[in-house]
N, C-alpha and C positions, 0 to 999 in steps of 0.2 A: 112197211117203211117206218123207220123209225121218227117218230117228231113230229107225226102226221095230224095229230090231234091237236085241238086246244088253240089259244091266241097267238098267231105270229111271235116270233121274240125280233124279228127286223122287219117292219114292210117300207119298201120302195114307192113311192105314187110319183111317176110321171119324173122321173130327175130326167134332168138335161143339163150340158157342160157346152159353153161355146169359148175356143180361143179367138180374139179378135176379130170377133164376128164372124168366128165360121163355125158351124155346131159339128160336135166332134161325139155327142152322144144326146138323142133324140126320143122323151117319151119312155123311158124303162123302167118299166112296175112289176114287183115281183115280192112274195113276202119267204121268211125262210123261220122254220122253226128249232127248237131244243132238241137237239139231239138227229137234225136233220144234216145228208151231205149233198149241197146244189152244187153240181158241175154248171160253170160260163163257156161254152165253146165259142169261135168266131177267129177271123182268117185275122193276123197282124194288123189292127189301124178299124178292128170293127168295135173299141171304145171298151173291152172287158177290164184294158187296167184305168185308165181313165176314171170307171166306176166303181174300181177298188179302192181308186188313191181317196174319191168323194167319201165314198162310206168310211174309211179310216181315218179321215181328217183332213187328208194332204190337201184334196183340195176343195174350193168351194162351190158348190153345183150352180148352175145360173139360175135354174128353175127347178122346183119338184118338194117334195113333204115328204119325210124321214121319221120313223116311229120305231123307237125300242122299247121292250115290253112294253106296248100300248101309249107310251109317255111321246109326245114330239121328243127329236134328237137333235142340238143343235149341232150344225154342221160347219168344215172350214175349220176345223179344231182338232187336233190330233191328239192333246190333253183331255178331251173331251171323248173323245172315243176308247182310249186307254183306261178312263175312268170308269164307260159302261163295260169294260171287259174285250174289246174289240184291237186286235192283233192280227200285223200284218206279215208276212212272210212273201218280202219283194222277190221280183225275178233277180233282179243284179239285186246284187249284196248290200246291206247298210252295217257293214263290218269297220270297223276300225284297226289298219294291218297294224300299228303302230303298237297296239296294245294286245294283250294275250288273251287266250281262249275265253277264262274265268271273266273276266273285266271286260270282256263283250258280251259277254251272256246277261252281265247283271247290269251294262250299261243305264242309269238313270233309274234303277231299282236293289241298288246296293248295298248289305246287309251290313249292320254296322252294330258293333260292339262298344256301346256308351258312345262317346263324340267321333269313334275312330274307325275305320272300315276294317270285316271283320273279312280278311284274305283270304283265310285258312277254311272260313267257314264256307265262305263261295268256290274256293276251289273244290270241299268238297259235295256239295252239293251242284255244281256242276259236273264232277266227274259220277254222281248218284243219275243226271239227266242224261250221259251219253251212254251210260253204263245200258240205261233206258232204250237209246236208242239202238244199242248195240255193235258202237261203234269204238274203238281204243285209242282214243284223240287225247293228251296230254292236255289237261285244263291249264299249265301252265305256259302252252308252249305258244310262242308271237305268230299272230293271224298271217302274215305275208308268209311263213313259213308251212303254209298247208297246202294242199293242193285244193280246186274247184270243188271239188266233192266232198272233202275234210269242210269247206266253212259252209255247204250250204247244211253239214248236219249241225255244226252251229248255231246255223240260222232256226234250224229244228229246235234244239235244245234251249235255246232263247225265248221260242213264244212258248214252248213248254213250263218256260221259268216264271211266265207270266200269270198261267191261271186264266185262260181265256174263255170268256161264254162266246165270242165269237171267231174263227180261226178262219184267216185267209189265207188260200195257199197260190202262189204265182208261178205257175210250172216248177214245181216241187222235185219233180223226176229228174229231169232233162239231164244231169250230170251221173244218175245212181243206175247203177249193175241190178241186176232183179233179185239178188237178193236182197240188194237195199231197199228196194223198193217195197218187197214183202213185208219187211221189217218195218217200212214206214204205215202199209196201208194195217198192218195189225194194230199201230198207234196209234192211226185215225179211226179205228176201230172203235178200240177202246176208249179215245176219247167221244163219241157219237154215245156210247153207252154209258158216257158219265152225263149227256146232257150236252155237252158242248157240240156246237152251231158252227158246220163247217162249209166254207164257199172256195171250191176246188176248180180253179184255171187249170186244163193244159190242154196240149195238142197229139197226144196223145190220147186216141179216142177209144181206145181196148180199154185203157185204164180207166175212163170217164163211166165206161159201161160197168167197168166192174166194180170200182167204188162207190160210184153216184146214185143217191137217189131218185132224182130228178136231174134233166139239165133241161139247160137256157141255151137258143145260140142267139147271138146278138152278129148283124152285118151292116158293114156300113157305120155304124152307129145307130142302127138302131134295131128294136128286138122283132125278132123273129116267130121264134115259138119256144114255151114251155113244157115239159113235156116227163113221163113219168119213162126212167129211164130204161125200164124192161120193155114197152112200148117202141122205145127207138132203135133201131138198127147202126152201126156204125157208119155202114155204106150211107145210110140216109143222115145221120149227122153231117158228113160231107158235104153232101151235096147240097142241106140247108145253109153249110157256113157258106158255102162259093156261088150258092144262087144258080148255079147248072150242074150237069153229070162230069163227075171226071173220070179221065179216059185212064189209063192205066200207072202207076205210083213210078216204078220202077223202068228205066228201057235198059233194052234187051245189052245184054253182055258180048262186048265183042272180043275176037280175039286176041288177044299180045302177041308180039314177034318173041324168038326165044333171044332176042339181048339182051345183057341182063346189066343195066345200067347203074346200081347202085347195090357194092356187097360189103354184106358186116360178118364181118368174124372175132369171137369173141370180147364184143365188146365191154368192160366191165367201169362203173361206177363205185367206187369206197360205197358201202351201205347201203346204195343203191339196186344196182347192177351186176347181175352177174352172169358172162359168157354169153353174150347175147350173140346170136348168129341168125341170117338171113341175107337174102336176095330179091330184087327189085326188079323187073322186066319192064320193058320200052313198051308202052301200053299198057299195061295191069293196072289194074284199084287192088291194092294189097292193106287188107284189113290188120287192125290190132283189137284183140280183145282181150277183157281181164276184169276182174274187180275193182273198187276201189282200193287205190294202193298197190296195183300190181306192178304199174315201173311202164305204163303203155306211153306215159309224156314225158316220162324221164328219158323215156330213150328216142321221144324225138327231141326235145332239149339238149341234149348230147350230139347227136347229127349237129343240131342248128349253132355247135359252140355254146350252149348258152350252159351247159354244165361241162368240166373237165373231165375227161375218159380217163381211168387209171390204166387201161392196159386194152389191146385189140387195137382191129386195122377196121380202116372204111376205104372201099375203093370207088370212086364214080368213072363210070365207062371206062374201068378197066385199069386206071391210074390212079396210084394210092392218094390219097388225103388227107393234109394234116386242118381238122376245122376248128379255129380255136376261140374264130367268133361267128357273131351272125354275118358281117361284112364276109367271113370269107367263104362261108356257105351262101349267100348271093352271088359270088363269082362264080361258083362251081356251079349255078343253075339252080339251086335248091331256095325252095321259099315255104317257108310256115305260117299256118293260121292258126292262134290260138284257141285255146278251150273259152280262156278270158277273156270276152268279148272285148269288154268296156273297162278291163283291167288293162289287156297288154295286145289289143287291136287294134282299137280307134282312139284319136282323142275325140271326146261330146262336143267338148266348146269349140270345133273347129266344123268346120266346112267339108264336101264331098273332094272338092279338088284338093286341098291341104291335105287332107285325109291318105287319098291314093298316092298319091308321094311321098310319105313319108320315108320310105326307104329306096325309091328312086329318084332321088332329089335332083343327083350329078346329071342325070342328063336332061334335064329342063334347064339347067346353069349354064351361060356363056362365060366367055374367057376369064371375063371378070369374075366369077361367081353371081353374077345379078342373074335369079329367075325368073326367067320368059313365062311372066304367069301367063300369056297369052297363049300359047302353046303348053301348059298345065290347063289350061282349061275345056281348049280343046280335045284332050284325051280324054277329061272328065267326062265329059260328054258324050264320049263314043262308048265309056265304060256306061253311064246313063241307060242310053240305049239298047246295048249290049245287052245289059243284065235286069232290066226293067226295073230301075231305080225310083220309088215315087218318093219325087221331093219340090217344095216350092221352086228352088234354086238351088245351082251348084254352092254359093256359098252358108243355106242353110244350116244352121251347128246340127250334129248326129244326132244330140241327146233327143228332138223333137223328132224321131226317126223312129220309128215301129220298129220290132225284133228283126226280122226279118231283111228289114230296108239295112238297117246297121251291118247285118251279116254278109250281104250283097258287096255291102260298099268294104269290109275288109279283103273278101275275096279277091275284088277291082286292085287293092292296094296289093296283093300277093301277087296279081298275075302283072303289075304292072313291072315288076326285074325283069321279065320275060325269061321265067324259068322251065328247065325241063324236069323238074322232078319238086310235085306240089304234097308238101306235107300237112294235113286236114287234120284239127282234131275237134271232135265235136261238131264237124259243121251246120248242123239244123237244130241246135239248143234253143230251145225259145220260140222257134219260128212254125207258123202254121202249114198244115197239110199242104196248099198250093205253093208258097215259097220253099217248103221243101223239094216237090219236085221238080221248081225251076234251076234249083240246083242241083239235083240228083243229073238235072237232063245235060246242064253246065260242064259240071265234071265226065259225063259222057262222051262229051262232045270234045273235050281235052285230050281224052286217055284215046278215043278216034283217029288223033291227028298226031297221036303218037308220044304226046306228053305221059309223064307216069306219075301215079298218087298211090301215097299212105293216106288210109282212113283210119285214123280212129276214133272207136264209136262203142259206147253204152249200151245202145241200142242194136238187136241180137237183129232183127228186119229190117236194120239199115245194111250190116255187114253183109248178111246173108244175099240181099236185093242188090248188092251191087259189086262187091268183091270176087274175085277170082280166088285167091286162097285166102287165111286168115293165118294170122300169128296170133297165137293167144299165151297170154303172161301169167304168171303164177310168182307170186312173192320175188318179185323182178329178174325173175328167172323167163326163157322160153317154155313152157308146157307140151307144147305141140305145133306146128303147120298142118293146117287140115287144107284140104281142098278136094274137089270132083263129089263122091256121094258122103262123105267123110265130113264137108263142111252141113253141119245141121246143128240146130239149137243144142240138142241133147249131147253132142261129143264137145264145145265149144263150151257149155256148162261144166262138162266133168275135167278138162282141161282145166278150166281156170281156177274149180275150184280144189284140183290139185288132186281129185279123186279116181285120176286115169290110170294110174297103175292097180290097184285093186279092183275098179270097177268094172274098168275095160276087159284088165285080162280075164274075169269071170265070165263076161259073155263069149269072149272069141277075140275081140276085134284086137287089132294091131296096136300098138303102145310105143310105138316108134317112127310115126307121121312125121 
């Protein structure tokens, strides 16, 4: 293991965090070295960002001693922490959409030629960083104009910019295709082999094993066990973060009727989109997969009106469709969950009932327009229950809401149009292993009762565990419809990455799914 030796370059004694009086991270000591990667595992709300936001400055521990190479670290200081070399890489974004690629990467570290910023120089050495990351992002181009996956490589190229001795990473993955990911873990690689000190959050627990040197799980707020990570088993990371056995991830696939309630014939976006086709059955999870950049949320943006279709038909149950916004894709029964959580979900500074109404507003309003919040709150409530929502109060704001909890309560706000055709993208970004399968069971339990979902999903064991067929995208083109023995990692890889016609037809298999 790499960083094994020699004096800590961070140790931990004993920090604890209480909000108003309630301890929210309890006793956690742990020291990390040069050139070492400590995986944090722990279930949404068991205090791993809490202990990120302390060590990077955000916020100020209640109790505990902080030590960087061997020196006390004052804490509560995030000029303080930037100074010893210590870089945060948040879950939600600290992007600025307003401004562009370049001039977010070098935010408050700005290269400047005599008194004047030097534009030209940071453009190119921000396109020198994504070049790095292997990604073809325009350093020029406005943040609001990327997709989720374009800024969190952003957010890569940023702490990259910085020169880190120590590198936090806040579920890093959750948005990137596997080859992005490989491309990331060979840069945490190479950074480990430069000396730099890496503390790797996520819930995904394949990757924790195969990066990590050591992990932590932290529950409840407080720690668990430490542990050297070829030692630990995935299965048993589990079940330390949830404190019992769990029963199985995924439940069982049931059948769809052959109705086929939502069909696209070549759908096409200007530079987007091109000939998109497909069909929707009454009951199915019909997957989308693809790369980043493949066109998988362009083309539910398109359904949802929220981009203009230059040419193609959609028909729902059977009657064509003209959708030109999202109001009129909630009539037709159709509801979307963003990839962007806390972009284009929820609002933070608002409340659980506020929240789920946002797009069912009209029918909590009497004649007047006045909202019967008495009756908004009573749904909120049943959605509470429902979906096992943990929160003080319906009017608590999200932002004090664990991944998870936040992701719950967008759902509540999707299903509350009462729609028949639930379009999902991303839905378990962020959220740990049991709030995943509260939802996997959720959507189950939907598509049962005869409601119909598009998934899509990054992750190749979400699609697989719960889709009936998949679409997979290639340069915003369709690739393929796989399903029955046909849907497996390895034909969904060569699809996407557009390697099906030569690869495929060398071995035998079919090239026309």
């Amino acid at each position: 293991m790499a960083g094994s030796g020699g004096a800590p370059l961070l140790k931990v004694v004993s920090a604890c965090k209480e909000f108003s009086g309630v301890r929210v991270l309890g006793n956690v000591s742990f020291e990390l070295s040069a050139g070492e990667i400590l995986g944090i595992i722990g279930e949404n709300g068991a205090g791993k960002s809490t202990l990120l936001k302390i060590i990077s400055g955000i916020y100020t521990p209640t109790s505990g001693e902080f030590f960087f190479d061997g020196e006390p670290m004052r804490t509560g200081s995030a000029a303080e922490a930037k100074r010893l070399g210590i870089t945060l890489i948040p879950q939600e974004f600290n992007l600025v959409k307003d401004l562009n690629v370049f001039e977010n990467i070098f935010l408050g570290t700005e290269l400047r030629s005599g008194p004047l910023l030097d534009k030209k120089a940071m453009a190119a050495e921000a396109k020198r960083l994504l070049d790095r990351l292997g990604v073809a992002i325009d350093p020029r181009e406005k943040m609001e104009n990327l997709s989720v996956a374009q800024k969190q490589m952003v957010e890569f190229a940023k702490a990259l910019s910085r020169k880190s001795r120590v590198l936090i990473m806040d579920e890093p993955t959750t948005v990137l295709t596997p080859p992005d990911v490989r491309m990331l873990f060979s840069i945490i690689g190479s950074l480990r082999d430069e000396g730099v000190a890496i503390i790797y959050i996520s819930h995904k627990l394949r990757e924790v094993k195969e990066i990590c040197d050591r992990v932590m799980v932290l529950r409840d707020g407080e720690f668990v066990s430490l542990d050297k990570t070829e030692d630990l088993g995935v299965h048993e990371m589990a079940t330390r973060m949830v404190g019992r056995e769990l029963s199985q991830l995924f439940p069982p696939k049931n059948q769809p009727s052959g109705e086929v309630v939502l069909s696209v014939e070549n759908l096409s976006v200007e530079g987007l989109l091109s000939s998109i086709s497909f069909s929707l059955r009454r009951g199915e999870i019909l997957g989308f997969s693809g790369l980043m950049g493949a066109g998988r949320t362009e083309v539910a943006e398109t359904l949802l009106g929220l981009r203009r279709k230059t040419s193609g038909r959609v028909r729902v149950k059977g009657k064509e469709a003209e959708i030109r916004t999202p109001s009129d894709a909630v009539k037709l029964g159709i509801s979307y969950l963003s990839e962007d959580r806390q972009g284009k979900g929820i609002l933070v500074k608002f409340g659980i009932s506020s929240n789920i109404s946002l797009v069912s507003l009209a029918r909590y309003c009497g004649v007047a327009g006045v909202i019967n919040k008495k009756m908004e709150r009573e749904q909120a409530s049943e959605y509470v229950r429902e979906f096992s929502i943990k929160a003080a109060s319906l009017s608590t704001n999200l932002e004090f809401f664990s991944g998870g909890n936040q992701q719950k309560v967008s759902l509540a706000k999707c299903m509350d149009t009462g729609p028949e055709i639930l379009i999902i993208d991303e839905p378990t970004r962020g959220i740990d292993v049991n709030a995943k399968r509260e939802i996997y069971l959720f959507i189950h339990t939907l598509v049962e009762k005869g409601l119909s979902c598009i998934l899509i999903s990054s992750e190749l064991e979400e699609i697989l565990g719960l889709c009936h067929r998949t679409v997979v995208m290639h340069e915003g083109r369709v690739s393929g419809i796989l399903e029955g023995e046909h849907l497996n990692e390895e034909e969904i890889m060569f699809h996407a990455t557009g390697l099906k016609e030569s690869v495929l037809r060398s071995v035998g298999q079919r090239t026309d799914i």
